[in-house]
C-alpha positions as CSV (number, residue, x, y, z in Angstrom):
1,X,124.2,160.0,80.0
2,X,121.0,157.8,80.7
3,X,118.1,158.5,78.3
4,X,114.9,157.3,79.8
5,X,111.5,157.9,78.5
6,X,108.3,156.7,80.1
7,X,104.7,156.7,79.2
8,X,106.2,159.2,75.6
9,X,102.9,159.8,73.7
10,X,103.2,162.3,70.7
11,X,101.7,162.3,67.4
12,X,101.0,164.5,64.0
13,X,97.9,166.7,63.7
14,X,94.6,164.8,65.5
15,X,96.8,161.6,65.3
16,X,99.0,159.7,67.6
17,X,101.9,157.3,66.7
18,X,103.3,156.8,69.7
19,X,101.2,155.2,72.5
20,X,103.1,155.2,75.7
21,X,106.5,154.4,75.4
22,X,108.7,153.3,78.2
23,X,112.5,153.3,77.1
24,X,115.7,153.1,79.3
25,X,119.0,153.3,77.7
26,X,122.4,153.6,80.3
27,X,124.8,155.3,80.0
28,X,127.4,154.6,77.8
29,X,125.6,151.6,76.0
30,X,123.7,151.7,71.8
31,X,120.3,150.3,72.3
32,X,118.6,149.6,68.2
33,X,114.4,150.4,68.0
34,X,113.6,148.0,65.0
35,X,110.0,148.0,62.9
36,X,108.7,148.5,59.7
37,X,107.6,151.6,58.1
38,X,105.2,153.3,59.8
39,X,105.7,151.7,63.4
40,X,106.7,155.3,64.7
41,X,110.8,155.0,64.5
42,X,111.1,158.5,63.2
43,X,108.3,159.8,65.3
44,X,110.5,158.5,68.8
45,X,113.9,159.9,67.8
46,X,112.2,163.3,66.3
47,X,110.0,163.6,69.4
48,X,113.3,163.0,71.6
49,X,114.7,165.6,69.6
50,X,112.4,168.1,69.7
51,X,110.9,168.1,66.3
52,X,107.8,166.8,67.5
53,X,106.0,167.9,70.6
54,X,105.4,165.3,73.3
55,X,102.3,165.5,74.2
56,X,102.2,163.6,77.6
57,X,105.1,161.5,79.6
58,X,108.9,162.3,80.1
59,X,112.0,162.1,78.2
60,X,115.2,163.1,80.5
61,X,118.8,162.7,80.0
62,X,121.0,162.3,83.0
63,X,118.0,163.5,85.0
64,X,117.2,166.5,83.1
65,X,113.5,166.9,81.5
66,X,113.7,167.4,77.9
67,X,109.9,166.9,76.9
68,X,108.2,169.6,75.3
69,X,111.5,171.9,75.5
70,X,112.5,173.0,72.1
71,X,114.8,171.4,69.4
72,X,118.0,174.0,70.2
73,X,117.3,173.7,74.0
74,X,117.8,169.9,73.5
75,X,120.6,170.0,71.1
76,X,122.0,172.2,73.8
77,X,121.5,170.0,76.6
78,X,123.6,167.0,74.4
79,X,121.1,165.6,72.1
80,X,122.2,165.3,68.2
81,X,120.3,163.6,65.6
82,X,121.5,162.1,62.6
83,X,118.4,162.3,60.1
84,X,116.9,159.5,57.9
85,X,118.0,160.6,54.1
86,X,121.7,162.6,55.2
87,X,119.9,166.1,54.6
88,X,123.7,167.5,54.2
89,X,123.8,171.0,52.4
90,X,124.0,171.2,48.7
91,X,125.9,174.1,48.4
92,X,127.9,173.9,51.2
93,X,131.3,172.1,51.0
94,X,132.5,169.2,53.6
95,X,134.5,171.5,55.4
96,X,132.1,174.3,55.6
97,X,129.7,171.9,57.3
98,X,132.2,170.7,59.3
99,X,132.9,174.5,60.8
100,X,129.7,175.3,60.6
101,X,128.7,172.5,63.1
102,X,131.8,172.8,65.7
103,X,131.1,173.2,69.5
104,X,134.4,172.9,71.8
105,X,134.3,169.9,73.6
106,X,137.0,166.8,73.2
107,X,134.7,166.1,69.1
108,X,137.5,167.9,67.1
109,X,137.4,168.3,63.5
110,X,140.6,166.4,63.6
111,X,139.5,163.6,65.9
112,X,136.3,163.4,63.0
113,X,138.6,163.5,60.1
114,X,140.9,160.7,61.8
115,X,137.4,158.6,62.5
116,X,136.2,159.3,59.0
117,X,139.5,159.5,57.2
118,X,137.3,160.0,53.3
119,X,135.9,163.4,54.8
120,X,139.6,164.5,54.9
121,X,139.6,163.8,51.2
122,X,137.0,165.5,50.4
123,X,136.9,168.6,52.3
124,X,136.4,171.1,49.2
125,X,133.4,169.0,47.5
126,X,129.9,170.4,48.2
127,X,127.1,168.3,49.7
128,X,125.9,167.2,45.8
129,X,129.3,166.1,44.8
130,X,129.1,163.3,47.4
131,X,128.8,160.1,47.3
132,X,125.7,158.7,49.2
133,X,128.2,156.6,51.9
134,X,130.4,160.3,52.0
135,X,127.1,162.1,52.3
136,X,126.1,159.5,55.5
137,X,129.5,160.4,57.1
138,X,129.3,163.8,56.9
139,X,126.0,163.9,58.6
140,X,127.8,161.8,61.5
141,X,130.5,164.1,61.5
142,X,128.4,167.3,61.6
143,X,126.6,165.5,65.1
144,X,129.6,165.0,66.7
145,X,131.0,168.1,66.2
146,X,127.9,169.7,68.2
147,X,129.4,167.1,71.5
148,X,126.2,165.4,72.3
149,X,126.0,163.3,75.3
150,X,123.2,161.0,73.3
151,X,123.5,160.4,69.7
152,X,120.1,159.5,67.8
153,X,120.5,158.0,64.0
154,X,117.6,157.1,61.6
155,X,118.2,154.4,59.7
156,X,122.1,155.2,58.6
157,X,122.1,152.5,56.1
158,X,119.5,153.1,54.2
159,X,119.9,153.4,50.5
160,X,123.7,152.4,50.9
161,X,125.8,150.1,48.6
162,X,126.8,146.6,51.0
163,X,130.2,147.5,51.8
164,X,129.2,151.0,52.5
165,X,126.3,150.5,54.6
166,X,129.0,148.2,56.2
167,X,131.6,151.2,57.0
168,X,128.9,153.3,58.3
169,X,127.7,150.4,61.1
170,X,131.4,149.8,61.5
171,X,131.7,154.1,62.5
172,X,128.8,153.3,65.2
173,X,130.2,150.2,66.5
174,X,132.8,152.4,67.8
175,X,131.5,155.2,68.5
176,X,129.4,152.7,70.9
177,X,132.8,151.9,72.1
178,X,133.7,155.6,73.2
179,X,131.5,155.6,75.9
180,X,128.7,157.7,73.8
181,X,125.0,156.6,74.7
182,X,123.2,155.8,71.3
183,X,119.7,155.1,69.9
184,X,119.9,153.6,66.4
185,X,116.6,153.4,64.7
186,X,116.7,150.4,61.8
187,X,114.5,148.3,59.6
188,X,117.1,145.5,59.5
189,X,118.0,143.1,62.0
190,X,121.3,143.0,60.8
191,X,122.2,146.2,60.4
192,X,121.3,146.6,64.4
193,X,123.4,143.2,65.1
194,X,126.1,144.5,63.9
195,X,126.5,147.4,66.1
196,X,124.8,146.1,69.4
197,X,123.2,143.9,70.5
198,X,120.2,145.2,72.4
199,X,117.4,145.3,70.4
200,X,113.6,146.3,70.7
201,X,110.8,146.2,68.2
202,X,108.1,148.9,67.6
203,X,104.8,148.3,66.2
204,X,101.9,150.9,66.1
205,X,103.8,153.2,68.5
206,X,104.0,150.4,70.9
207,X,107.7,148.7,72.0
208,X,106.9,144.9,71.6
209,X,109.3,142.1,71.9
210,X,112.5,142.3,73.1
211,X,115.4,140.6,71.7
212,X,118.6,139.2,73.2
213,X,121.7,139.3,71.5
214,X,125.3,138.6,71.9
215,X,126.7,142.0,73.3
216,X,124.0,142.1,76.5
217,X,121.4,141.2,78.4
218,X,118.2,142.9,78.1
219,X,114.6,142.6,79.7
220,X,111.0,143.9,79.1
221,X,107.8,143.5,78.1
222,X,104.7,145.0,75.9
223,X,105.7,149.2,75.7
224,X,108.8,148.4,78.0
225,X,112.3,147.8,77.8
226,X,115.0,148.4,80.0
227,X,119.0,147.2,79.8
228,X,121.0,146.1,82.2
């Protein structure tokens, strides 16, 4: 489904991060938010999310208002968020997340397992026994098992060894390719080109340029960006 956000303001305490974002994703398409730490990347998927209130403008998906709803409501109306750092369960084992996190809908633990074929391996190891790459997957896994419509990520990557930071951006690629609607937040240009290429920048809670890449067209200016 479409994710569109316009004038999104939300913020921490007396603070704001995010100054009036304007954001249109189609259906069906990965759109990358790029910017150092600090430009608010974490603050736009959370708020999304749920995990932080919006404090003024709209966030719908297919139409449907999600701002200022809570975090379940949302996750119930198709939104799942991959979180920066994994946050898997120590004590918990692969599978055990994996049941734990099951919805019915066409993401089947056996449709994950055959996507992320080291899960299958490692079924019986607890969060703490993985590797940081197993770790990554499993916190892919555990969001599509909920069936979201819209899947957010925060910097997948990160911390990762080269070839698997390379596996995990190959995962998204096709998950792009299912037909899932995706918002990949990144620090590096690369990482994001390898998966799509529609790319915006955020700077002090403001989208800035917008970059053209191979995979797309895309237009917009200061705080907007829209794909075609």
């Amino acid at each position: 489904m479409t994710l569109t956000i316009e004038g999104l303001h939300a913020g921490y305490g007396g603070g704001t991060v995010l100054h009036g974002v304007d954001l249109t994703v189609p259906e069906g398409t990965a759109l990358a938010v790029l910017g150092m730490n600090g430009a608010g990347k974490t603050t736009l998927v959370h708020t999304i999310a749920g995990l932080v209130k919006a404090r003024s403008g709209s966030v719908q998906l297919g139409g449907t208002e999600l701002a200022r709803r809570p975090a379940h409501a949302i996750a119930r109306a198709g939104v799942a968020l991959v979180p920066q750092g994994r946050r898997v369960f120590a004590s918990l084992t692969v599978a055990e997340h994996l049941t734990l996190s099951r919805r019915k809908g066409e993401w089947t633990r056996q449709r994950v397992l055959d996507l992320l074929p080291r899960l299958g391996e490692r079924l019986t190891h607890k969060g703490n026994q993985l590797s940081g790459g197993e770790a990554q997957m499993l916190a892919i896994a555990r969001a599509l098992l909920t069936q979201p419509r819209l899947l957010l990520l925060d910097e997948p990557c990160e911390g990762l060894a080269v070839d698997l930071a390379a596996r995990v951006r190959s995962v998204v690629a096709e998950l792009t390719r299912t037909g899932l609607t995706v918002l990949l937040v990144e620090q590096q240009p690369e990482h994001a080109r390898a998966v799509t290429g529609h790319l915006v920048h955020l700077e002090n809670g403001t989208l800035g340029a917008v970059t053209e890449g191979d995979e797309g067209d895309t237009q917009g200016a200061a705080g907007i960006s829209v794909l075609r």
